[in-house]
N, C-alpha and C positions, 0 to 999 in steps of 0.2 A: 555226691556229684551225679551227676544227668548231661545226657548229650542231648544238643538239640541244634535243629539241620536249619540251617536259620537263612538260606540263599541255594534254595533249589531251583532248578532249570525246568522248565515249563515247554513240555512239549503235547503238540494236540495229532491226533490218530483218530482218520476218518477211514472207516471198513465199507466197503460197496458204495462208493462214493458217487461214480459212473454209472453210466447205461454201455455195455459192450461193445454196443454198434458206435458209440461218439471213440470211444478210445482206438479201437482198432481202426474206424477212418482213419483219425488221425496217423496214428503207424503206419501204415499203409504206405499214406501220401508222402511220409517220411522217408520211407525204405525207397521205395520207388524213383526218387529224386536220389538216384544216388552220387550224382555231382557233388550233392551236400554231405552225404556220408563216408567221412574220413576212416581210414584205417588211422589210429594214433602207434608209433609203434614206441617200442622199448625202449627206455623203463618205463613211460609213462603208458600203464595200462596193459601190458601184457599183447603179447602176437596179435590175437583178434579182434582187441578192445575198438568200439569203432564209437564214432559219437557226430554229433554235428556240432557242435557246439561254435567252435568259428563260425558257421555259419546261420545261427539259430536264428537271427532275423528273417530268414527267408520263410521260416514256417513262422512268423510271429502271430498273424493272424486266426491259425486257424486251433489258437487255442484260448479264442475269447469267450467262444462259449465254457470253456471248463473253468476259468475265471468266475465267469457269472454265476455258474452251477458254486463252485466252491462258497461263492459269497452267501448263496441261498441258504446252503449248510451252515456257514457259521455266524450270519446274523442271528439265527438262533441263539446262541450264546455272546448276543451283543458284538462281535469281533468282525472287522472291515478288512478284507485284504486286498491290497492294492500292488500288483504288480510294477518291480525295479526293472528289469529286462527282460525281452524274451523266453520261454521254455525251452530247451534244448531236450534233445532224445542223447542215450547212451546205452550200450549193449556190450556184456561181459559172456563172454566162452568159456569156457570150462578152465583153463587158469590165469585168466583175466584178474588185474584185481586193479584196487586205486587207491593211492596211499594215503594215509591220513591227511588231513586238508581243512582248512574253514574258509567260508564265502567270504565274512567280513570279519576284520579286529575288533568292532564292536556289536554291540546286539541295540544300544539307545540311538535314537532318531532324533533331532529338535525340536519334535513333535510330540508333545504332552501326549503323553499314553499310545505313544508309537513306538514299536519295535521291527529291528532288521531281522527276518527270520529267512528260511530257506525250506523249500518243499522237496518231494519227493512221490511221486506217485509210479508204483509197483505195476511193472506190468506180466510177472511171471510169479511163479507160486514155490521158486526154489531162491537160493542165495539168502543173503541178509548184508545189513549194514550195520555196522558200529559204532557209536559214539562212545569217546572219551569223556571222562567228568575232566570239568576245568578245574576242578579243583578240590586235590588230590586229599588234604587234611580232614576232609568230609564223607569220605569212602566208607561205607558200611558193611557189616558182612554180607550183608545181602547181594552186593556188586562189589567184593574182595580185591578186587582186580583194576575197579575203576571205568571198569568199561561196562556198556548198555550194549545187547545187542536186540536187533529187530528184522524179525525174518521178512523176508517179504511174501507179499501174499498179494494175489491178484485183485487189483483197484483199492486199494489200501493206496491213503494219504498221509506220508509223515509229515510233518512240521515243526521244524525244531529253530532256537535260535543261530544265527548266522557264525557267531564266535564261536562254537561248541569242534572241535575236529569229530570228523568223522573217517571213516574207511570202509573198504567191501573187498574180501577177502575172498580167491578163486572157491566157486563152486564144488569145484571136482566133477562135475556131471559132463559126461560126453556125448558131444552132439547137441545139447542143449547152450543155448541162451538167453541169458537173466540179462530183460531190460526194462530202463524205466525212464521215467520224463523229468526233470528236473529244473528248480526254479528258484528265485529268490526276491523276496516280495518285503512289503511293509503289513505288518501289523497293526491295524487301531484295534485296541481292545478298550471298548465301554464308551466309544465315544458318538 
Protein backbone atom coordinates (compact mmCIF):
# COMPACT_ATOMS: atom_id res chain seq x y z
CA UNK A 1 0.00 0.00 0.00
CA UNK A 2 1.19 3.85 -0.79
CA UNK A 3 -0.37 7.10 -0.05
CA UNK A 4 -0.69 9.45 -2.41
CA UNK A 5 -1.87 13.22 -1.98
CA UNK A 6 -3.99 13.34 -5.12
CA UNK A 7 -5.88 17.24 -4.39
CA UNK A 8 -3.51 19.45 -2.93
CA UNK A 9 -4.19 23.30 -2.50
CA UNK A 10 -2.09 25.58 -4.47
CA UNK A 11 -0.93 28.48 -2.83
CA UNK A 12 1.53 31.15 -4.38
CA UNK A 13 4.22 33.29 -1.77
CA UNK A 14 5.72 36.48 -3.31
CA UNK A 15 8.75 37.64 -0.72
CA UNK A 16 9.75 41.63 -1.46
CA UNK A 17 7.03 41.92 -3.65
CA UNK A 18 6.91 46.11 -3.18
CA UNK A 19 9.07 49.08 -3.14
CA UNK A 20 8.68 50.52 0.69
CA UNK A 21 7.80 53.83 -0.46
CA UNK A 22 4.43 52.38 -2.58
CA UNK A 23 3.16 50.44 0.65
CA UNK A 24 3.66 52.76 3.32
CA UNK A 25 1.93 55.73 0.98
CA UNK A 26 -0.48 53.75 0.87
CA UNK A 27 -0.83 53.08 4.94
CA UNK A 28 -0.37 56.15 5.44
CA UNK A 29 -3.25 57.48 3.45
CA UNK A 30 -5.15 54.82 5.16
CA UNK A 31 -4.49 55.48 8.80
CA UNK A 32 -4.86 59.17 8.22
CA UNK A 33 -8.34 58.84 6.98
CA UNK A 34 -9.47 57.75 10.19
CA UNK A 35 -13.28 58.31 9.46
CA UNK A 36 -12.61 54.96 7.52
CA UNK A 37 -10.85 53.12 10.30
CA UNK A 38 -13.18 51.36 12.46
CA UNK A 39 -12.55 50.04 15.82
CA UNK A 40 -14.36 46.29 15.36
CA UNK A 41 -15.15 45.37 18.84
CA UNK A 42 -15.70 42.08 20.65
CA UNK A 43 -15.85 39.13 19.65
CA UNK A 44 -15.18 39.98 16.34
CA UNK A 45 -11.34 40.76 16.52
CA UNK A 46 -10.37 41.52 19.92
CA UNK A 47 -10.33 45.25 21.98
CA UNK A 48 -8.10 47.00 19.23
CA UNK A 49 -8.64 45.00 16.21
CA UNK A 50 -9.39 47.96 13.81
CA UNK A 51 -9.80 47.58 9.92
CA UNK A 52 -11.75 49.38 7.15
CA UNK A 53 -13.14 47.05 5.60
CA UNK A 54 -16.90 48.60 5.43
CA UNK A 55 -15.48 50.92 3.97
CA UNK A 56 -12.62 49.83 1.53
CA UNK A 57 -14.08 51.34 -1.36
CA UNK A 58 -12.90 54.53 -0.42
CA UNK A 59 -9.26 53.67 -0.62
CA UNK A 60 -10.09 51.54 -3.91
CA UNK A 61 -8.07 53.30 -5.98
CA UNK A 62 -5.08 53.80 -4.64
CA UNK A 63 -4.16 50.26 -4.85
CA UNK A 64 -4.09 49.81 -8.69
CA UNK A 65 -0.75 50.26 -8.88
CA UNK A 66 -0.01 47.21 -6.53
CA UNK A 67 -2.51 45.24 -8.94
CA UNK A 68 -0.38 46.05 -11.86
CA UNK A 69 2.96 45.40 -10.00
CA UNK A 70 1.31 41.99 -8.75
CA UNK A 71 0.44 41.13 -12.36
CA UNK A 72 4.05 42.03 -13.64
CA UNK A 73 5.25 39.24 -10.94
CA UNK A 74 3.02 36.64 -11.91
CA UNK A 75 2.74 36.80 -15.69
CA UNK A 76 5.89 35.39 -15.22
CA UNK A 77 4.56 32.23 -14.46
CA UNK A 78 1.74 32.79 -17.02
CA UNK A 79 -1.01 33.74 -14.10
CA UNK A 80 -3.46 36.82 -14.64
CA UNK A 81 -4.98 38.38 -11.52
CA UNK A 82 -7.89 40.17 -11.70
CA UNK A 83 -9.27 41.91 -8.81
CA UNK A 84 -13.34 40.84 -7.23
CA UNK A 85 -13.34 43.93 -4.76
CA UNK A 86 -11.55 46.47 -3.36
CA UNK A 87 -8.32 45.89 -0.78
CA UNK A 88 -9.10 46.52 2.68
CA UNK A 89 -6.44 47.41 5.46
CA UNK A 90 -6.61 45.49 9.04
CA UNK A 91 -4.54 45.82 12.13
CA UNK A 92 -4.18 43.32 15.27
CA UNK A 93 -2.79 44.42 18.83
CA UNK A 94 -1.20 42.35 20.70
CA UNK A 95 -4.51 40.11 21.57
CA UNK A 96 -6.21 40.68 18.65
CA UNK A 97 -7.12 37.73 16.73
CA UNK A 98 -9.73 36.59 13.85
CA UNK A 99 -11.43 33.57 13.81
CA UNK A 100 -11.31 31.08 11.27
CA UNK A 101 -13.23 32.18 8.26
CA UNK A 102 -13.17 31.63 4.33
CA UNK A 103 -13.90 34.53 1.56
CA UNK A 104 -15.83 32.18 -0.65
CA UNK A 105 -17.59 28.43 -0.56
CA UNK A 106 -16.04 27.88 -3.63
CA UNK A 107 -12.55 28.17 -5.17
CA UNK A 108 -13.99 27.38 -9.34
CA UNK A 109 -15.12 30.34 -11.42
CA UNK A 110 -17.12 29.74 -14.94
CA UNK A 111 -14.23 30.72 -16.33
CA UNK A 112 -12.00 27.79 -17.79
CA UNK A 113 -8.87 27.92 -15.83
CA UNK A 114 -10.15 30.56 -13.33
CA UNK A 115 -9.99 30.51 -9.73
CA UNK A 116 -11.41 32.50 -6.67
CA UNK A 117 -8.51 32.96 -4.51
CA UNK A 118 -7.74 35.54 -1.76
CA UNK A 119 -4.44 37.70 -0.97
CA UNK A 120 -2.71 38.88 1.78
CA UNK A 121 0.05 41.20 1.88
CA UNK A 122 2.20 41.39 5.34
CA UNK A 123 2.90 44.59 6.44
CA UNK A 124 4.80 43.65 9.77
CA UNK A 125 7.56 41.21 10.37
CA UNK A 126 5.79 39.61 13.62
CA UNK A 127 2.19 37.57 13.82
CA UNK A 128 1.31 34.72 11.31
CA UNK A 129 -1.81 33.35 9.77
CA UNK A 130 -3.21 30.01 9.60
CA UNK A 131 -4.77 27.94 7.27
CA UNK A 132 -6.75 24.91 7.90
CA UNK A 133 -6.51 21.88 5.34
CA UNK A 134 -9.99 21.18 3.97
CA UNK A 135 -9.61 18.12 4.07
CA UNK A 136 -8.83 16.37 6.98
CA UNK A 137 -8.32 12.50 5.57
CA UNK A 138 -5.12 13.80 3.79
CA UNK A 139 -3.20 15.14 6.77
CA UNK A 140 0.24 14.17 6.91
CA UNK A 141 2.84 13.98 9.57
CA UNK A 142 4.46 16.64 8.35
CA UNK A 143 1.20 19.07 9.24
CA UNK A 144 -0.15 16.38 12.15
CA UNK A 145 -2.50 18.85 13.15
CA UNK A 146 -4.04 19.84 9.71
CA UNK A 147 -3.17 23.24 10.09
CA UNK A 148 -0.37 25.38 7.84
CA UNK A 149 0.95 28.25 9.46
CA UNK A 150 2.65 31.38 7.86
CA UNK A 151 4.51 34.00 9.57
CA UNK A 152 4.35 37.03 8.38
CA UNK A 153 7.08 38.90 7.08
CA UNK A 154 7.34 42.28 5.75
CA UNK A 155 5.93 42.65 1.90
CA UNK A 156 5.46 39.12 1.68
CA UNK A 157 2.31 38.15 -0.59
CA UNK A 158 0.11 35.26 0.33
CA UNK A 159 -2.17 33.81 -2.04
CA UNK A 160 -4.25 31.12 -1.39
CA UNK A 161 -7.60 29.80 -2.44
CA UNK A 162 -10.89 31.57 -1.28
CA UNK A 163 -12.53 28.10 0.19
CA UNK A 164 -9.40 27.28 2.42
CA UNK A 165 -10.40 28.87 6.46
CA UNK A 166 -7.94 30.53 7.74
CA UNK A 167 -7.23 32.44 11.25
CA UNK A 168 -4.64 34.80 13.02
CA UNK A 169 -4.03 34.13 16.48
CA UNK A 170 -2.99 37.17 19.20
CA UNK A 171 0.60 38.21 18.90
CA UNK A 172 1.27 38.57 22.46
CA UNK A 173 3.70 41.48 21.69
CA UNK A 174 3.03 44.84 23.45
CA UNK A 175 2.84 47.96 22.00
CA UNK A 176 3.16 46.46 18.69
CA UNK A 177 0.79 46.09 15.63
CA UNK A 178 0.60 43.37 13.12
CA UNK A 179 -1.01 44.60 9.92
CA UNK A 180 -1.84 43.86 6.51
CA UNK A 181 -3.74 44.61 3.30
CA UNK A 182 -6.20 42.12 2.27
CA UNK A 183 -7.85 41.09 -0.92
CA UNK A 184 -9.92 38.77 -3.02
CA UNK A 185 -9.36 38.32 -6.61
CA UNK A 186 -9.66 35.84 -9.65
CA UNK A 187 -7.04 33.88 -10.79
CA UNK A 188 -6.37 33.04 -14.70
CA UNK A 189 -3.62 30.69 -14.55
CA UNK A 190 -2.23 29.80 -18.14
CA UNK A 191 -4.54 31.66 -20.09
Amino acid sequence: MYEVDMFPSRFYILEDAFKHKVLMGILNTIKKDTENLITVSSPIGGATYKTNFNQKAVHADLFIPIIEHLNKLLIQDNIFLELIDPFWYAEYGECDFHEPHIHSGECVTQIPNSFLYSGIICLSNFGETSFINPNSSSISLLYADGITTIPSEYNKVILFPSNIYHYVKPHQLRDKVRAVFSFNCILKIGT
